[in-house]
C-alpha positions in Angstrom: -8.2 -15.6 -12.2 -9.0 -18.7 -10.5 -9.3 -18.2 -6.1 -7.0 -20.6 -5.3 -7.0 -22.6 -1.9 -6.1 -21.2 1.1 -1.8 -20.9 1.9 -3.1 -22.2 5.6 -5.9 -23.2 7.5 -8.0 -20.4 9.7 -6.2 -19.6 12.7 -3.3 -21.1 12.8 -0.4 -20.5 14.7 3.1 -20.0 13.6 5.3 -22.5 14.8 7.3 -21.2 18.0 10.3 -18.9 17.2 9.2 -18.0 13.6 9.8 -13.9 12.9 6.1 -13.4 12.1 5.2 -14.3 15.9 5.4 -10.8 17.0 2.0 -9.9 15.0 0.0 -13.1 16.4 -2.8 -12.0 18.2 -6.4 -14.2 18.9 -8.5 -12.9 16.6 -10.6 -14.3 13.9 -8.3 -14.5 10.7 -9.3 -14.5 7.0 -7.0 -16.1 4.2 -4.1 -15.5 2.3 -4.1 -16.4 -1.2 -0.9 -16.6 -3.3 -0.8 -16.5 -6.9 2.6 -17.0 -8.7 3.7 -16.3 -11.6 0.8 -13.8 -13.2 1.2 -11.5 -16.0 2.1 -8.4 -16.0 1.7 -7.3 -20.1 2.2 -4.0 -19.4 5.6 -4.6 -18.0 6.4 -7.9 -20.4 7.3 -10.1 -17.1 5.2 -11.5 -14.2 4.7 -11.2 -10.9 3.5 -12.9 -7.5 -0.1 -11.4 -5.9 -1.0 -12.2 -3.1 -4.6 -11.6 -2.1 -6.2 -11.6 1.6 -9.7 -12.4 2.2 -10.9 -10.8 5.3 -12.6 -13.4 7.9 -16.0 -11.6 6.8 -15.5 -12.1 2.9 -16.8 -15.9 3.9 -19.2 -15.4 6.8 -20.7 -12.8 5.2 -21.3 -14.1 1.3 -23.9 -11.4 0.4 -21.5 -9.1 1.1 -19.3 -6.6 -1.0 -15.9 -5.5 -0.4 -13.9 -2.1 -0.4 -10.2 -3.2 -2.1 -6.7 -2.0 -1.0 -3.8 -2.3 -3.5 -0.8 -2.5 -1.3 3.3 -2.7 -2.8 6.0 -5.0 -1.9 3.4 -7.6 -1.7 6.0 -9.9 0.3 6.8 -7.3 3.3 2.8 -6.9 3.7 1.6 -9.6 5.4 1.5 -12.1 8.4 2.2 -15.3 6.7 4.9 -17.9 7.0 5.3 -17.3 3.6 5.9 -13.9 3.6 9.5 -12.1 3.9 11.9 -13.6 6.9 11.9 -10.3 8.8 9.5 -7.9 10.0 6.4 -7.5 8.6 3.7 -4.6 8.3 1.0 -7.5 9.4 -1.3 -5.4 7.5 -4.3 -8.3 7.8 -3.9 -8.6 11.9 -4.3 -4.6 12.0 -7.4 -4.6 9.3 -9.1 -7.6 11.7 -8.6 -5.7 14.9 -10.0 -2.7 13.4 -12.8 -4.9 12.5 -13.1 -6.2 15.5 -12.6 -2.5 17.7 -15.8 -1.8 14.8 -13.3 1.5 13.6 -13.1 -0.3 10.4 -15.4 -2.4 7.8 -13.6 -5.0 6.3 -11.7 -4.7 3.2 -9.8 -6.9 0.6 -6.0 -6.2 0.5 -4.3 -7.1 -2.7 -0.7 -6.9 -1.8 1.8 -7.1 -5.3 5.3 -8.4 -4.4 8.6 -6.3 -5.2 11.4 -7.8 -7.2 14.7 -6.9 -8.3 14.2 -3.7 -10.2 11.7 -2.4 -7.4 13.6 1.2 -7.7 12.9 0.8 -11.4 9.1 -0.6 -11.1 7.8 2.1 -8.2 9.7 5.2 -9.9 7.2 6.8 -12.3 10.2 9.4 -13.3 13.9 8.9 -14.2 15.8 10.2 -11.2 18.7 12.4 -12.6 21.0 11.4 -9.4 20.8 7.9 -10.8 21.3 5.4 -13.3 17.8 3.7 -12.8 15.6 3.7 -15.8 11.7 4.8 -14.4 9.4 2.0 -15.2 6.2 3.5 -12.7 4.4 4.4 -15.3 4.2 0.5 -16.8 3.6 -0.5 -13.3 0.2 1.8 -12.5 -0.9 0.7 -15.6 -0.9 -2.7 -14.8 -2.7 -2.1 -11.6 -5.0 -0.4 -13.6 -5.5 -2.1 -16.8 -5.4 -5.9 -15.8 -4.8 -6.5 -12.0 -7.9 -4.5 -10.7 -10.6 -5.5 -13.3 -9.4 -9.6 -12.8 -10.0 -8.6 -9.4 -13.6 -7.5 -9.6 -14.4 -10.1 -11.7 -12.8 -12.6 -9.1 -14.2 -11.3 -5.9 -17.3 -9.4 -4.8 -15.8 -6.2 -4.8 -16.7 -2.2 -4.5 -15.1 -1.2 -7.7 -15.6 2.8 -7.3 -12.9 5.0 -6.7 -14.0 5.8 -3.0 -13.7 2.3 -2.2 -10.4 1.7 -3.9 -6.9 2.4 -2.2 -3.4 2.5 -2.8 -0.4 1.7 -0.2 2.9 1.4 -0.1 6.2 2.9 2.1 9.5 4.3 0.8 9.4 4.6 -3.0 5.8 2.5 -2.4 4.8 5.5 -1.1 5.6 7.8 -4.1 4.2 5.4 -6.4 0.8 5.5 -4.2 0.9 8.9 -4.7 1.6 8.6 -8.1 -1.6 6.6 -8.9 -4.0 9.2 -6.9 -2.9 11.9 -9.1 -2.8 9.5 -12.3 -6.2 7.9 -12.0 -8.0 9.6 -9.5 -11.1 7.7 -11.2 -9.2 4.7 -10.4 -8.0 5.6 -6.4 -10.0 7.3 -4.2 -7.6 6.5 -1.4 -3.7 7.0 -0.9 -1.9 5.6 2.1 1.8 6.7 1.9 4.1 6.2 4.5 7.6 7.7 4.8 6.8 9.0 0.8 10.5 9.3 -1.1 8.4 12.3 -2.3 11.6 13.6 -3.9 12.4 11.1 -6.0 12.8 11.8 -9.5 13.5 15.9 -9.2 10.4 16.4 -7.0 8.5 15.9 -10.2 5.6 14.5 -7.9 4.9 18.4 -7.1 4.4 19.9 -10.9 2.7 16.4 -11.4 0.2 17.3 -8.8 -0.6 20.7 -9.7 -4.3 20.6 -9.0 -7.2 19.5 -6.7 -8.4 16.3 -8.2 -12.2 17.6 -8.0 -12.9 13.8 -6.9 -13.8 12.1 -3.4 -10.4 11.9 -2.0 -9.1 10.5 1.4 -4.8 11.0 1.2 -2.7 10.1 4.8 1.1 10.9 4.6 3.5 10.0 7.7 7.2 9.9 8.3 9.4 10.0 11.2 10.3 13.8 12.0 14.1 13.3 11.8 14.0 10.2 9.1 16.9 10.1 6.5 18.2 7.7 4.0 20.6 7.6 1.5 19.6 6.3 -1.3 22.1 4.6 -4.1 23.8 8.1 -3.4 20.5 10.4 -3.1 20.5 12.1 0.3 16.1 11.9 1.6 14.9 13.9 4.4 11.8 12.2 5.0 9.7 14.3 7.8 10.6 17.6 5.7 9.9 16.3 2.6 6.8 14.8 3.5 5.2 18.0 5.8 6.2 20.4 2.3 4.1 17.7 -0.1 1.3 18.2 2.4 1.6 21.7 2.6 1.9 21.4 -1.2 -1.5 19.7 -1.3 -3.2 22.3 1.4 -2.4 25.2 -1.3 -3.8 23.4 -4.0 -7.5 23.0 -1.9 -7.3 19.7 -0.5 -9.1 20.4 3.3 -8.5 18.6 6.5 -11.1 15.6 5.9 -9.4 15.0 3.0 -5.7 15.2 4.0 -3.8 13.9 7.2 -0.1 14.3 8.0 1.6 11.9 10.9 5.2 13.1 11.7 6.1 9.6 13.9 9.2 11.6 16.4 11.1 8.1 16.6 10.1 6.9 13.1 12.9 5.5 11.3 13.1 3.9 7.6 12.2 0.3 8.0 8.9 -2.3 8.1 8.8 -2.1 12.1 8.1 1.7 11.9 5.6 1.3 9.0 4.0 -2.1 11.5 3.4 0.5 14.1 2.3 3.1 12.8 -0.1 1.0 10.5 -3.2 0.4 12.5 -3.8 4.2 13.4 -3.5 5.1 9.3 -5.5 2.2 8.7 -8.0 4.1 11.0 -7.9 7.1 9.4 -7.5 6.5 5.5 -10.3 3.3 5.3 -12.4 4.1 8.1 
């Protein structure tokens, strides 16, 4: 995996009127760094990663990085090449954290969606609808080829406790979904507005045990959130508070575990923007 050149120069501005504006704040910037078209043999396609280089990776070259793995890689960052709508501006939150010192820096590896994104981020078949679960090909992508060509490629912290997963909606289940698969793997979970029930709540006999690993998990949803989805009534702030309480009978204590219920949350990437510095506080600090 070659580090290819920088998508834009440090600190630049977007151009007056773009829909990434909104998250433009002076602070010192790191890079974003595209990669099309790579591999996915696990899945028999490829993909597009896009990888951000905190401002620190360079001034600080004796350094070694923590690493978040983040879903729909094109909703995740401030870029002009990321999506035309809102974004979660997830490298503007991680620099003012840095910069506030309530985080370190970290890495965020951010893997676009595509068009069978209910497919890719479902680990089970959901009996409500036609989709055919691909989550488990997914996670091992992550696992088996994304992850090690990333600590080959940058100076990374490669153990589990320095190792996250993120993602919103069905990005959230999937999140989860890798914590209880390779808790060896990811030592942090970030899931926000979790479609928890996806797939027959199989995510709750899945997780049927404390992991007996260093774990740091942060849920959130908006107390009255709902969705339909392709036909699948989701009640988010419910369905999220019972996987926690799931979680709490199963051992996991209060420094391990955090559960946000956002009272005006709703289901979209603004929510998830403004609600993402305080979980970036909690789950990577």
């Amino acid at each position: 995996m070659v580090r290819p050149s920088p998508v834009h120069p440090r600190g630049q501005r977007f151009p007056a009127g773009h829909p990434l504006q909104v998250c433009w704040h002076p602070v010192p910037m790191g890079h974003v760094h595209i990669v099309r078209d790579f591999p996915s043999p696990q899945e028999g396609f490829a993909r597009t990663v896009r990888v951000y280089t905190p401002h620190a990776y360079d001034a600080m070259p004796g350094h070694r990085f923590p690493v978040l793995y983040m879903h729909d890689g094109q909703n995740v960052f401030a870029h002009p090449e990321s999506a035309l709508f809102e974004t979660w501006c997830a490298n503007l939150a991680l620099e003012h954290g840095v910069g506030e010192g309530s985080l370190e820096p970290w890495l965020i590896v951010a893997v676009d969606s595509g068009v069978g994104r209910v497919h890719d981020y479902s680990p089970w078949n959901e009996p409500r609808s036609p989709m055919h679960a691909r989550g488990e090909a997914y996670g091992r992508f992550l696992v088996e080829h994304l992850k090690p060509l990333v600590d080959r490629t940058y100076r990374t912290r490669p153990e589990p406790q320095w190792t996250g997963a993120m993602g919103s909606s069905l990005g959230g289940l999937i999140s989860l979904y890798l914590g209880c698969r390779y808790p060896e793997v990811f030592g942090r979970i970030g899931a926000l507005s979790p479609t928890v029930t996806w797939g027959a709540n199989q995510l709750f006999g899945a997780w049927s045990a404390h992991s007996r690993r260093w774990t740091r998990i942060y849920l959130d949803a908006g107390a009255h959130e709902y969705t339909d989805a392709s036909g699948v009534p989701v009640y988010y702030g419910e369905s999220t508070r019972a996987f926690y309480e799931h979680l709490k009978h199963l051992g996991y204590a209060d420094h391990e575990l955090a559960l946000v219920l956002d009272p005006h949350g709703g289901h979209h990437e603004r929510d998830w923007q403004r609600r993402l510095p305080s979980a970036m506080r909690w789950l990577l600090g």
